[in-house]
FIKE-837691 format. One record per residue: residue in one letter; z, y, x of N, C-alpha, C in turn; residue number from 1. Coordinates in nm, 2 decimals. Atoms other than C-alpha are relative to their C-alpha. Example, Ala and Ser with C-alpha at 12.3 -4.5 7.8 and 13.67 -1.06 7.14 Angstrom:
<vexbas>
<vexba><residuo>A</residuo><n_w>0.00</n_w><n_v>-0.12</n_v><n_u>0.09</n_u><ca_w>0.78</ca_w><ca_v>-0.45</ca_v><ca_u>1.23</ca_u><c_w>0.00</c_w><c_v>0.12</c_v><c_u>0.09</c_u><num>1</num></vexba>
<vexba><residuo>S</residuo><n_w>0.00</n_w><n_v>-0.11</n_v><n_u>-0.09</n_u><ca_w>0.71</ca_w><ca_v>-0.11</ca_v><ca_u>1.37</ca_u><c_w>0.08</c_w><c_v>0.11</c_v><c_u>-0.08</c_u><num>2</num></vexba>
</vexbas>
This chain:
<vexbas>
<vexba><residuo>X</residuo><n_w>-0.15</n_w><n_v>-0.01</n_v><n_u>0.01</n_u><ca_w>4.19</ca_w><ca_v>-9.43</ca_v><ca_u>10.83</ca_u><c_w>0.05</c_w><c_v>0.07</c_v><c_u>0.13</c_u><num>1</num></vexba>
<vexba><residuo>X</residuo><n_w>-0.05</n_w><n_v>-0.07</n_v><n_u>-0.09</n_u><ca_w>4.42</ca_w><ca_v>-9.24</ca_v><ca_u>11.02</ca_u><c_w>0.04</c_w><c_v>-0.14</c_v><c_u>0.13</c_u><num>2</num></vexba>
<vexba><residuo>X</residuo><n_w>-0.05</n_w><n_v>0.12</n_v><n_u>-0.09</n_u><ca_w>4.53</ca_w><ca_v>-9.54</ca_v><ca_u>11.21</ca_u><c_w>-0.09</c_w><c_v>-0.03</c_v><c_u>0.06</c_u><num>3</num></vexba>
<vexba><residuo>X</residuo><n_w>0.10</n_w><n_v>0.05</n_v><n_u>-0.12</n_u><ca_w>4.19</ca_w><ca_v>-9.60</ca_v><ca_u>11.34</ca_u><c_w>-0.02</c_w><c_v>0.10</c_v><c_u>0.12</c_u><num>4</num></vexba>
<vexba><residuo>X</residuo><n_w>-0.03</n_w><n_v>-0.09</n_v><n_u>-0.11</n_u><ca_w>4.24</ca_w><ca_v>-9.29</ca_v><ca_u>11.56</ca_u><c_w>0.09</c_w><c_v>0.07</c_v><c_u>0.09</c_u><num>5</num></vexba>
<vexba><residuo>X</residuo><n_w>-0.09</n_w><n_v>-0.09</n_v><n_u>-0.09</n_u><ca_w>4.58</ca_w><ca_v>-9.18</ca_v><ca_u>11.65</ca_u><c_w>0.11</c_w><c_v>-0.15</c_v><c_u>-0.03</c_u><num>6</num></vexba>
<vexba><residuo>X</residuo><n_w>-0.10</n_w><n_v>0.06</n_v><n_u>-0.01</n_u><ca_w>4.91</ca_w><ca_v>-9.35</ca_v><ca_u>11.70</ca_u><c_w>0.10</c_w><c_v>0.06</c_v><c_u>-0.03</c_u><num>7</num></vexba>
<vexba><residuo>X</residuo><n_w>-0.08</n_w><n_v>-0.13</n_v><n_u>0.04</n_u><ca_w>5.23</ca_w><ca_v>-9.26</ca_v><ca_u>11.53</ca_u><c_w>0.17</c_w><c_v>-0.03</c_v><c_u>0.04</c_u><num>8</num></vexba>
<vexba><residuo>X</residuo><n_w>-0.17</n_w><n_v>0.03</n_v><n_u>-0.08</n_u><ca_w>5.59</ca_w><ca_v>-9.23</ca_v><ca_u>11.69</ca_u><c_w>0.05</c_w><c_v>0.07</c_v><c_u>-0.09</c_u><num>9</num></vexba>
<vexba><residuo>X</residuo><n_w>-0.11</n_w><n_v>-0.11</n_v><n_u>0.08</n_u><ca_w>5.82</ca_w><ca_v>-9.07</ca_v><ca_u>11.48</ca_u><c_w>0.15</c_w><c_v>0.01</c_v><c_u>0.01</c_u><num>10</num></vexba>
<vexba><residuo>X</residuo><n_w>-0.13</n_w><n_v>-0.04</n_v><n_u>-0.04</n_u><ca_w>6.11</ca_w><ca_v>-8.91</ca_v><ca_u>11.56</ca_u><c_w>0.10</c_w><c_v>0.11</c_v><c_u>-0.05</c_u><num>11</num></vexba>
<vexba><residuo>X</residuo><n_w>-0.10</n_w><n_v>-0.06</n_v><n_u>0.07</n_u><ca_w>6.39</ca_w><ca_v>-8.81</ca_v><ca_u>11.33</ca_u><c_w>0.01</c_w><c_v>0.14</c_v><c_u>0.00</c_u><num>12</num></vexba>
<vexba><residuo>X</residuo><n_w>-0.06</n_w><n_v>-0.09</n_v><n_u>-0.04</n_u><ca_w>6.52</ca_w><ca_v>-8.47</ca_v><ca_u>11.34</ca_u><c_w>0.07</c_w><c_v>0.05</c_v><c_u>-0.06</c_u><num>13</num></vexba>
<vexba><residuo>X</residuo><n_w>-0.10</n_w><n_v>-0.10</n_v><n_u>0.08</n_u><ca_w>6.82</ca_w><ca_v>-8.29</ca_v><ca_u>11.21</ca_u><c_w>-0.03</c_w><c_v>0.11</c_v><c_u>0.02</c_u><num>14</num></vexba>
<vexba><residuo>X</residuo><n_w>0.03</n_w><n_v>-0.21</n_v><n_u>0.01</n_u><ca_w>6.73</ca_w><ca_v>-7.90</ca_v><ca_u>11.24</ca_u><c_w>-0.14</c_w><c_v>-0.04</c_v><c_u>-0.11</c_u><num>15</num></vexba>
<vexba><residuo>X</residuo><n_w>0.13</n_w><n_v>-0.08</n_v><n_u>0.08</n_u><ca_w>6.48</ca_w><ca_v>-7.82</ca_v><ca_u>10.94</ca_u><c_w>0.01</c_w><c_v>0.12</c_v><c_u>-0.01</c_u><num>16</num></vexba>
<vexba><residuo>X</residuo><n_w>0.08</n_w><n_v>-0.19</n_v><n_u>-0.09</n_u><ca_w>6.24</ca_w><ca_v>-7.53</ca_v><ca_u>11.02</ca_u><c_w>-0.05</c_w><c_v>0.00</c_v><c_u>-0.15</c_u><num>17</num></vexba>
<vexba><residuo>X</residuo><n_w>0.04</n_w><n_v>-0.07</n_v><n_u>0.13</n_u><ca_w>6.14</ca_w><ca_v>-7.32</ca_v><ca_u>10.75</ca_u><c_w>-0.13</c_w><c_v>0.12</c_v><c_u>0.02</c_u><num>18</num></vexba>
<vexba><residuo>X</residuo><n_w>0.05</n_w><n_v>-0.11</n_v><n_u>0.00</n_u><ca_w>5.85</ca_w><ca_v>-7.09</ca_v><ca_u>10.65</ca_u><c_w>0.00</c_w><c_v>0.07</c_v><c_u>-0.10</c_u><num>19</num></vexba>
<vexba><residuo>X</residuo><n_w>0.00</n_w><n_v>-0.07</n_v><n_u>0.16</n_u><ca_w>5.88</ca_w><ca_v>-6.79</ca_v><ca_u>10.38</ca_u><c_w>0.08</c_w><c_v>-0.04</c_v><c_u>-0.05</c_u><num>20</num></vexba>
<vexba><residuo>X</residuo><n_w>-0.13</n_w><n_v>0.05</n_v><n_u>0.03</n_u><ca_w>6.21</ca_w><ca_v>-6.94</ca_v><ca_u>10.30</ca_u><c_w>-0.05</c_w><c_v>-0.17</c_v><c_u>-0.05</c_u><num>21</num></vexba>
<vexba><residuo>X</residuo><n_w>0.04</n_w><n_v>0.16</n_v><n_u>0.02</n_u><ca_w>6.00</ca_w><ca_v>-7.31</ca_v><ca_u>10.21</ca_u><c_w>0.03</c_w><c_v>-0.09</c_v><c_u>0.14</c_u><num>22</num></vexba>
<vexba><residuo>X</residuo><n_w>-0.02</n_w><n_v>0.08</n_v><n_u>-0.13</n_u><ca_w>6.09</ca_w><ca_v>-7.60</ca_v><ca_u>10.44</ca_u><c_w>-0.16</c_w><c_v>-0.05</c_v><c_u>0.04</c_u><num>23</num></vexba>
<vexba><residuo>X</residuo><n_w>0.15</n_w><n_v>0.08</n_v><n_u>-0.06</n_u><ca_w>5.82</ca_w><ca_v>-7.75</ca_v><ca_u>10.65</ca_u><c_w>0.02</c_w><c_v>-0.08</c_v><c_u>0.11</c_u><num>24</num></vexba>
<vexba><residuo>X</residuo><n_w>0.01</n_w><n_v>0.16</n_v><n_u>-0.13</n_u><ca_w>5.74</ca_w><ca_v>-8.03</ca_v><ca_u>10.88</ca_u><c_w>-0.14</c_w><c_v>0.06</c_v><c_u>0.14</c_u><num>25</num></vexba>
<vexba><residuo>X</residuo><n_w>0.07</n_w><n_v>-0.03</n_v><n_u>-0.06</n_u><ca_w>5.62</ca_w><ca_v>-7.94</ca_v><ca_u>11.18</ca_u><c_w>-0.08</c_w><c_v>-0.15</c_v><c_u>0.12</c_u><num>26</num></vexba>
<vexba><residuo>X</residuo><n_w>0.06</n_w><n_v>0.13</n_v><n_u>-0.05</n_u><ca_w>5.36</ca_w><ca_v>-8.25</ca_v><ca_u>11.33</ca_u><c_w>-0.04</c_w><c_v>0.10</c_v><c_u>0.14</c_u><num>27</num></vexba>
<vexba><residuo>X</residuo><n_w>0.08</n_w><n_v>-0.03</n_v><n_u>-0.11</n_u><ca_w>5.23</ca_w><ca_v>-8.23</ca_v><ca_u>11.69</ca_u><c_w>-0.08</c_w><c_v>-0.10</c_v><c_u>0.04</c_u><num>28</num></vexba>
<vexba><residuo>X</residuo><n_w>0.04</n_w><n_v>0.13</n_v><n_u>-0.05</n_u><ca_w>4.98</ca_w><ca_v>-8.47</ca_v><ca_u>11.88</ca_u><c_w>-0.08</c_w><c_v>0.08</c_v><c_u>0.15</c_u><num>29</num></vexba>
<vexba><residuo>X</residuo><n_w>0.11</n_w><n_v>0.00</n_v><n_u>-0.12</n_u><ca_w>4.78</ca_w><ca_v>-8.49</ca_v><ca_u>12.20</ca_u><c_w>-0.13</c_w><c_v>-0.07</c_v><c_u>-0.03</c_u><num>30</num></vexba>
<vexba><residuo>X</residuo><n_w>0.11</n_w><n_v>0.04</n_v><n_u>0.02</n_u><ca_w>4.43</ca_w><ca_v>-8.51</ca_v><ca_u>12.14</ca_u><c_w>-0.05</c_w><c_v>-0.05</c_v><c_u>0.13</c_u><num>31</num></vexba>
<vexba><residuo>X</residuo><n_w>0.02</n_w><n_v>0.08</n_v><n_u>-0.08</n_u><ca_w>4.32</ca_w><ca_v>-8.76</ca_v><ca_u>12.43</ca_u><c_w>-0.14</c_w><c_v>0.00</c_v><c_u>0.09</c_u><num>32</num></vexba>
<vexba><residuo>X</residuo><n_w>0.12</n_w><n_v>-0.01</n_v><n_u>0.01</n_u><ca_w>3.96</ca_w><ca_v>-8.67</ca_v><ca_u>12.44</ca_u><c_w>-0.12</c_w><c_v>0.18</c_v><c_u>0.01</c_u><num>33</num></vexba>
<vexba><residuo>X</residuo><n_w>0.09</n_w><n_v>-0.16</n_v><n_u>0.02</n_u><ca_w>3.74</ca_w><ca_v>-8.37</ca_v><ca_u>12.54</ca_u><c_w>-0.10</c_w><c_v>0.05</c_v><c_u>-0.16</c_u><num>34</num></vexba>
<vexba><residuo>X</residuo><n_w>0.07</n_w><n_v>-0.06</n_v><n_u>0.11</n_u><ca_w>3.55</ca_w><ca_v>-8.37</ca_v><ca_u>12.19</ca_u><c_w>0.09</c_w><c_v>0.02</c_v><c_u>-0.13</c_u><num>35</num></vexba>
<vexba><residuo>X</residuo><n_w>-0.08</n_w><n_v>-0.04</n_v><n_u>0.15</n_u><ca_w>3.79</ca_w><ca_v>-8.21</ca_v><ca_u>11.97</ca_u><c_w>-0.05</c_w><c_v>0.01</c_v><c_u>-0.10</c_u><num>36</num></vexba>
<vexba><residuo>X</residuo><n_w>0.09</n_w><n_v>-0.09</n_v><n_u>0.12</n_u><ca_w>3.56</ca_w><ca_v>-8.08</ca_v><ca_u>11.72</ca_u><c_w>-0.01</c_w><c_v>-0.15</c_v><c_u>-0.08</c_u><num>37</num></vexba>
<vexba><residuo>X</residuo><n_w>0.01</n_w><n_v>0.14</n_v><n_u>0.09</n_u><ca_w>3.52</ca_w><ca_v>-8.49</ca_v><ca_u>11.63</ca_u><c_w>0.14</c_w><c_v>-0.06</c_v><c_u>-0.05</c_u><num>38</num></vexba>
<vexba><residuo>X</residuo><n_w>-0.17</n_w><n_v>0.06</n_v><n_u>0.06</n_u><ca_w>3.90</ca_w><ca_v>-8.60</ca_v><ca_u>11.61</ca_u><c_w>0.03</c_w><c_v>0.08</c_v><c_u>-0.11</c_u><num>39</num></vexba>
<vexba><residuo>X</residuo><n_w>-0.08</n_w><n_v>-0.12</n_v><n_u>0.11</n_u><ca_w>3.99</ca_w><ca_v>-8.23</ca_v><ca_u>11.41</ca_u><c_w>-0.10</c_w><c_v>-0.10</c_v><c_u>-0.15</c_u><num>40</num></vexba>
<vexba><residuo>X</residuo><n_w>0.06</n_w><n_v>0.02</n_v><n_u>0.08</n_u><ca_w>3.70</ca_w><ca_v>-8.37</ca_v><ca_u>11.21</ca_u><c_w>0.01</c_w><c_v>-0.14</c_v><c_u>-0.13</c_u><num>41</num></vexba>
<vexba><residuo>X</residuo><n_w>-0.04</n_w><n_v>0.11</n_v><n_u>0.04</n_u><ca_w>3.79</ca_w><ca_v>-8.72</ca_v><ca_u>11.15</ca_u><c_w>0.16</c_w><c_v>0.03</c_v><c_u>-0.10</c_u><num>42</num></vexba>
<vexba><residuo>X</residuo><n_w>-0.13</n_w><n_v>0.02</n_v><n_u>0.04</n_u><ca_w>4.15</ca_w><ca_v>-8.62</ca_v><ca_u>11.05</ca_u><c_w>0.01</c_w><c_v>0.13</c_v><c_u>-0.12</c_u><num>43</num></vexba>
<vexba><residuo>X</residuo><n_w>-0.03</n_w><n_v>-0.08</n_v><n_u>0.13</n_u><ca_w>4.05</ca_w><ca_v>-8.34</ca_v><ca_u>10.78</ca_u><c_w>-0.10</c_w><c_v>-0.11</c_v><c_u>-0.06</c_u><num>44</num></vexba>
<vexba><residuo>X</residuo><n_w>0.05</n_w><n_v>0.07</n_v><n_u>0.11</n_u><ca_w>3.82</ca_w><ca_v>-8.60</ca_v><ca_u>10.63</ca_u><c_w>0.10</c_w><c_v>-0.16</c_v><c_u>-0.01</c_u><num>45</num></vexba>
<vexba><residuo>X</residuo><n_w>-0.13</n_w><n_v>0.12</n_v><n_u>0.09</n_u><ca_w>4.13</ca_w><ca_v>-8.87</ca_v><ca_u>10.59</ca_u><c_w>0.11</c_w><c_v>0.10</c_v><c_u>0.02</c_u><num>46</num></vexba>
<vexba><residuo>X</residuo><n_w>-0.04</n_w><n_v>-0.07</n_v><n_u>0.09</n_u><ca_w>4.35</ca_w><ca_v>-8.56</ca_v><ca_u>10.51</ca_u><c_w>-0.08</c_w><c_v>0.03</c_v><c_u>-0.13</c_u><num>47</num></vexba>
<vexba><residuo>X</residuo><n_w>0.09</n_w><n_v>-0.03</n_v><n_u>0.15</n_u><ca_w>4.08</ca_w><ca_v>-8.49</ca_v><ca_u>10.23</ca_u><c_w>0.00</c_w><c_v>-0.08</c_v><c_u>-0.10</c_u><num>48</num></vexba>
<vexba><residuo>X</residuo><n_w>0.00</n_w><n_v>0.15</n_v><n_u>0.09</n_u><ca_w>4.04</ca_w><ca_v>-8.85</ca_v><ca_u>10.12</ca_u><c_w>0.23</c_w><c_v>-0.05</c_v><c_u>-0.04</c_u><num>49</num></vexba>
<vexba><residuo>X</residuo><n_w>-0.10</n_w><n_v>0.00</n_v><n_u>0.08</n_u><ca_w>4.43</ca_w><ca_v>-8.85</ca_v><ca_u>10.04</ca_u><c_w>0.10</c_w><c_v>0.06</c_v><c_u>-0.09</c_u><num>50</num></vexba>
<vexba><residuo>X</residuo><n_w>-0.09</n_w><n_v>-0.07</n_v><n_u>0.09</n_u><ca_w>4.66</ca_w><ca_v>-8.76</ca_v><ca_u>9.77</ca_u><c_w>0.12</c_w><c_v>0.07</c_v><c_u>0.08</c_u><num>51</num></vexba>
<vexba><residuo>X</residuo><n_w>-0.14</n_w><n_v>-0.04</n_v><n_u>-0.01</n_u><ca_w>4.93</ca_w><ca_v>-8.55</ca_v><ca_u>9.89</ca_u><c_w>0.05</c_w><c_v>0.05</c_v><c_u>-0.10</c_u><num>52</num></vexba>
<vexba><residuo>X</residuo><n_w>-0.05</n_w><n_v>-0.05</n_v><n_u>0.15</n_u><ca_w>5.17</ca_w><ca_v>-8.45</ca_v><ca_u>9.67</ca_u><c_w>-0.02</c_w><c_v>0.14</c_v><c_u>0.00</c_u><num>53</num></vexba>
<vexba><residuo>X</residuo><n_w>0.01</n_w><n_v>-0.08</n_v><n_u>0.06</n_u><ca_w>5.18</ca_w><ca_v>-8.22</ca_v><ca_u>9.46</ca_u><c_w>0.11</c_w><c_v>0.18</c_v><c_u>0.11</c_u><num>54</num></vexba>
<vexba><residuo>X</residuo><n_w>-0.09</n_w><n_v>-0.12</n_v><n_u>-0.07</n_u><ca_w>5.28</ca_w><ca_v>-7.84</ca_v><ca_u>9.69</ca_u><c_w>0.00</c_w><c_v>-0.04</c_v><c_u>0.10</c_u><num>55</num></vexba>
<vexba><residuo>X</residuo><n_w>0.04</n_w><n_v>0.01</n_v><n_u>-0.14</n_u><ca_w>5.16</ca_w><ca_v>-7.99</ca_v><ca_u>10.02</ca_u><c_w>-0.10</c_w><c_v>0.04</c_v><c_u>0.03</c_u><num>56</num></vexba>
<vexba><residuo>X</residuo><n_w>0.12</n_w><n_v>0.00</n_v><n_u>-0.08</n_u><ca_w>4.95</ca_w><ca_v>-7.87</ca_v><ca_u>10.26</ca_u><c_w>0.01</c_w><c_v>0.04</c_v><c_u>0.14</c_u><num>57</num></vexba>
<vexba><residuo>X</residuo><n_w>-0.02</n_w><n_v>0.01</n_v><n_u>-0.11</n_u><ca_w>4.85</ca_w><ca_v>-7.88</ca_v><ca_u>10.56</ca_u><c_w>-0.08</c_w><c_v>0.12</c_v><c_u>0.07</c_u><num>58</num></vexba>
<vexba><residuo>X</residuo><n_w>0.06</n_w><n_v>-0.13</n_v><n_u>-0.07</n_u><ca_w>4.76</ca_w><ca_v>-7.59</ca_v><ca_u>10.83</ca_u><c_w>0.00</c_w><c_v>-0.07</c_v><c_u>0.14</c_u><num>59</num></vexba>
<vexba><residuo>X</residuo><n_w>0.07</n_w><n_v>0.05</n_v><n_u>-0.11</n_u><ca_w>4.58</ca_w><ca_v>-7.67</ca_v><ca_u>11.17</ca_u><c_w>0.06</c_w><c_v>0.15</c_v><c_u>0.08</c_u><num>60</num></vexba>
<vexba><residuo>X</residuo><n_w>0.00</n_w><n_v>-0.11</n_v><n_u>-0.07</n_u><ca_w>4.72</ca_w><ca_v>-7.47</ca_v><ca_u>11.47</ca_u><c_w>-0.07</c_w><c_v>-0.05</c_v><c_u>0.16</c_u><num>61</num></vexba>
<vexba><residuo>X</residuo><n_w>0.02</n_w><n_v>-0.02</n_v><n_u>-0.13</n_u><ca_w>4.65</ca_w><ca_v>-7.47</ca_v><ca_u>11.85</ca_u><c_w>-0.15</c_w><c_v>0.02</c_v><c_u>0.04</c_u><num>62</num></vexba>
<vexba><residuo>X</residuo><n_w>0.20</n_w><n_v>-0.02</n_v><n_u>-0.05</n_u><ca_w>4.25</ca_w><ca_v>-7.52</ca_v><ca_u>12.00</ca_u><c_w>-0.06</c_w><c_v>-0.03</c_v><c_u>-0.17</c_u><num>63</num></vexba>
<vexba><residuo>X</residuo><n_w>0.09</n_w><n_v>-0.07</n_v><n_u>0.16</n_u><ca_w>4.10</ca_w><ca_v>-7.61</ca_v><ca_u>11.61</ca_u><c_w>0.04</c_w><c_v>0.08</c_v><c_u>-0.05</c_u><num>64</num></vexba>
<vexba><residuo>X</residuo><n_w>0.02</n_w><n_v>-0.11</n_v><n_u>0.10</n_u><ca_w>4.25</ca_w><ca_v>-7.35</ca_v><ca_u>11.47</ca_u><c_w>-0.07</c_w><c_v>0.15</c_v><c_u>0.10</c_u><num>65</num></vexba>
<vexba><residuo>X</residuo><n_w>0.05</n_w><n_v>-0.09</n_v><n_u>-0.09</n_u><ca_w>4.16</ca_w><ca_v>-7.13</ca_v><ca_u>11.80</ca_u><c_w>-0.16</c_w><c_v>0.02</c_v><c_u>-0.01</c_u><num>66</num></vexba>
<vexba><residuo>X</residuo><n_w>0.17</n_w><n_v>0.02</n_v><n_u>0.01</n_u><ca_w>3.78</ca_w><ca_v>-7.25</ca_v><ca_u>11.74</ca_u><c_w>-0.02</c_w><c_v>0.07</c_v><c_u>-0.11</c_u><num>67</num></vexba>
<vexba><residuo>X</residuo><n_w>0.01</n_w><n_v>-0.05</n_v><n_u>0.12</n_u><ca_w>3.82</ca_w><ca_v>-7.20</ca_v><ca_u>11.37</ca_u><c_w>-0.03</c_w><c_v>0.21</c_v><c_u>0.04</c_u><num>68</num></vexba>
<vexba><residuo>X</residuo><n_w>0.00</n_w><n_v>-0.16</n_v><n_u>-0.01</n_u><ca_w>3.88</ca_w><ca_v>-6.81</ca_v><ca_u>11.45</ca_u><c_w>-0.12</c_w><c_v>0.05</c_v><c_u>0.09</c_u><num>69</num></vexba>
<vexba><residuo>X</residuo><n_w>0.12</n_w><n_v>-0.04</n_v><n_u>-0.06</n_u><ca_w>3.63</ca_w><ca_v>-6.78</ca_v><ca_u>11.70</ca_u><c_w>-0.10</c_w><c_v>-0.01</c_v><c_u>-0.03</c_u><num>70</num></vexba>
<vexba><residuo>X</residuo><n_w>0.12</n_w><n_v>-0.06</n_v><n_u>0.10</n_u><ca_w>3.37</ca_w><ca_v>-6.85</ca_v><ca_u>11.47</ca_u><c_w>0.01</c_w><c_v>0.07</c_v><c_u>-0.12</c_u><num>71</num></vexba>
<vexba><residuo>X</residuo><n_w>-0.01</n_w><n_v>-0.10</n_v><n_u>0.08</n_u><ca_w>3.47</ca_w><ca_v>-6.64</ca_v><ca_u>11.21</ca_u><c_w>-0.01</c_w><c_v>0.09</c_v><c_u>0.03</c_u><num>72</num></vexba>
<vexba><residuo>X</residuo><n_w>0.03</n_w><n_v>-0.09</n_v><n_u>-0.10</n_u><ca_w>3.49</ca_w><ca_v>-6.38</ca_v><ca_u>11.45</ca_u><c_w>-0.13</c_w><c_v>0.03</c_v><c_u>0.06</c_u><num>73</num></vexba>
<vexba><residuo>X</residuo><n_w>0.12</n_w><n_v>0.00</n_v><n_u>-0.08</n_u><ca_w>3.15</ca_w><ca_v>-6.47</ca_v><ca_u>11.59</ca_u><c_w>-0.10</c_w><c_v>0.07</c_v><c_u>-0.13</c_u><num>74</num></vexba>
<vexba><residuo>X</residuo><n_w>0.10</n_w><n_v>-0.03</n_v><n_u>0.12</n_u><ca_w>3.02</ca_w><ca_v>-6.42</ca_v><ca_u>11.22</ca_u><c_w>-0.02</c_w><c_v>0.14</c_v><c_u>-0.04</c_u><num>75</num></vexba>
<vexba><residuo>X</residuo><n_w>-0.01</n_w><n_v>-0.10</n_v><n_u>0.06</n_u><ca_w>3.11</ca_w><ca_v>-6.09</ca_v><ca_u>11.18</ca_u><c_w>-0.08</c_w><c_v>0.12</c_v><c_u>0.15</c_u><num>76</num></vexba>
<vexba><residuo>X</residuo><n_w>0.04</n_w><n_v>-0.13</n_v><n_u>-0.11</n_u><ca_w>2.97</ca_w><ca_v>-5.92</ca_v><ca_u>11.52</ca_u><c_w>-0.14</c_w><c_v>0.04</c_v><c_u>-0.03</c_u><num>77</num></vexba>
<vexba><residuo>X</residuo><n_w>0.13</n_w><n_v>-0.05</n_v><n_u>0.04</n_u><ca_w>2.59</ca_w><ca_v>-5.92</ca_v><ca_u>11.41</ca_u><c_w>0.01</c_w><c_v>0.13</c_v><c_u>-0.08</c_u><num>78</num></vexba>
<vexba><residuo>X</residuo><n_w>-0.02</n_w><n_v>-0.14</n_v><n_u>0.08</n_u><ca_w>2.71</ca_w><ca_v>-5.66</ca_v><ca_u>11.16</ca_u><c_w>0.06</c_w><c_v>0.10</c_v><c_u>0.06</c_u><num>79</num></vexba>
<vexba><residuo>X</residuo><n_w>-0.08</n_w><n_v>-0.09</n_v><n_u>-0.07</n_u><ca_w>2.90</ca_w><ca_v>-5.50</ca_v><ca_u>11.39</ca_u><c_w>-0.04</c_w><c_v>0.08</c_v><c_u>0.13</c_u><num>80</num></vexba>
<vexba><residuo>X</residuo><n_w>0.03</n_w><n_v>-0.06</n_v><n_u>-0.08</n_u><ca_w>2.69</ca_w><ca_v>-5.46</ca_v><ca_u>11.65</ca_u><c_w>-0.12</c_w><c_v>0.13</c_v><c_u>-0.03</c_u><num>81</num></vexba>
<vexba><residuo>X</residuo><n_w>0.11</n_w><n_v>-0.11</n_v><n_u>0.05</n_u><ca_w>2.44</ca_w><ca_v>-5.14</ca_v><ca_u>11.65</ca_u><c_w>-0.09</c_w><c_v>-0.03</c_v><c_u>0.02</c_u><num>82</num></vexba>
<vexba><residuo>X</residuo><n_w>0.16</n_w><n_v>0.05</n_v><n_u>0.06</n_u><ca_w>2.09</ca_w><ca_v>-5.19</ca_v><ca_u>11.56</ca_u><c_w>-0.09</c_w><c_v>0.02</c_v><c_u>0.16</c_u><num>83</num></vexba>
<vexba><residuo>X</residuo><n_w>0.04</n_w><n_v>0.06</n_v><n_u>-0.10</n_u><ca_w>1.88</ca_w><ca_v>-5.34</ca_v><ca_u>11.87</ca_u><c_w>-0.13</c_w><c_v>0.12</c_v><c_u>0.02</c_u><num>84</num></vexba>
<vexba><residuo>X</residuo><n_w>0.16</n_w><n_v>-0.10</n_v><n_u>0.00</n_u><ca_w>1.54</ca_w><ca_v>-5.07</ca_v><ca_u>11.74</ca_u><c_w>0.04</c_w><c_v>0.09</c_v><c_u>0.01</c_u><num>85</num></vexba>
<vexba><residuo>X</residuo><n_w>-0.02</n_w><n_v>-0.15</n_v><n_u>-0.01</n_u><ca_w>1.49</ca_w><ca_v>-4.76</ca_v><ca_u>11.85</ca_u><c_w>-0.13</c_w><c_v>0.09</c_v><c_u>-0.04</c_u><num>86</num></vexba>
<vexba><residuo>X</residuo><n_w>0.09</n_w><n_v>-0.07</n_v><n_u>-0.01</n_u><ca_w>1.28</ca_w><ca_v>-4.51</ca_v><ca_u>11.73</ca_u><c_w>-0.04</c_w><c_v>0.10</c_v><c_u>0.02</c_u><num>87</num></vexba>
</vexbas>
């Protein structure tokens, strides 16, 4: 559960942000812990294990989504780089 890992304050807000003219909810947190890669981990598998409704979802920004790119990026340089043999 989410509760076994984070803590949750919530705090009102009157201004709703919008993206592509859809409203959205913008979450933030401080991850507390040098092993990101286990909290991101922990909190898409109890995002996974629950129902959101129907036209939610959720998008990961700052360091996981920064990691996320750098290995997609990392996947694509083998092909990109020029061939190691020479003959």
């Amino acid at each position: 559960m989410l509760a076994d890992i984070a803590s949750l304050k919530v705090r009102p807000s009157v201004v709703t942000s919008e993206k592509d003219g859809a409203p959205i909810a913008i979450i933030t947190g401080n991850i507390t812990t040098p092993d990101i890669g286990t909290v991101t981990k922990q909190i898409n598998r109890t995002l996974n294990n629950s129902q959101l409704p129907k036209g939610i979802h959720v998008d990961f920004g700052g360091i996981p989504e920064q990691v996320r790119q750098l290995i997609a990026s990392a996947a694509f340089l083998p092909a990109l780089s020029p061939s190691s043999s020479c003959s």
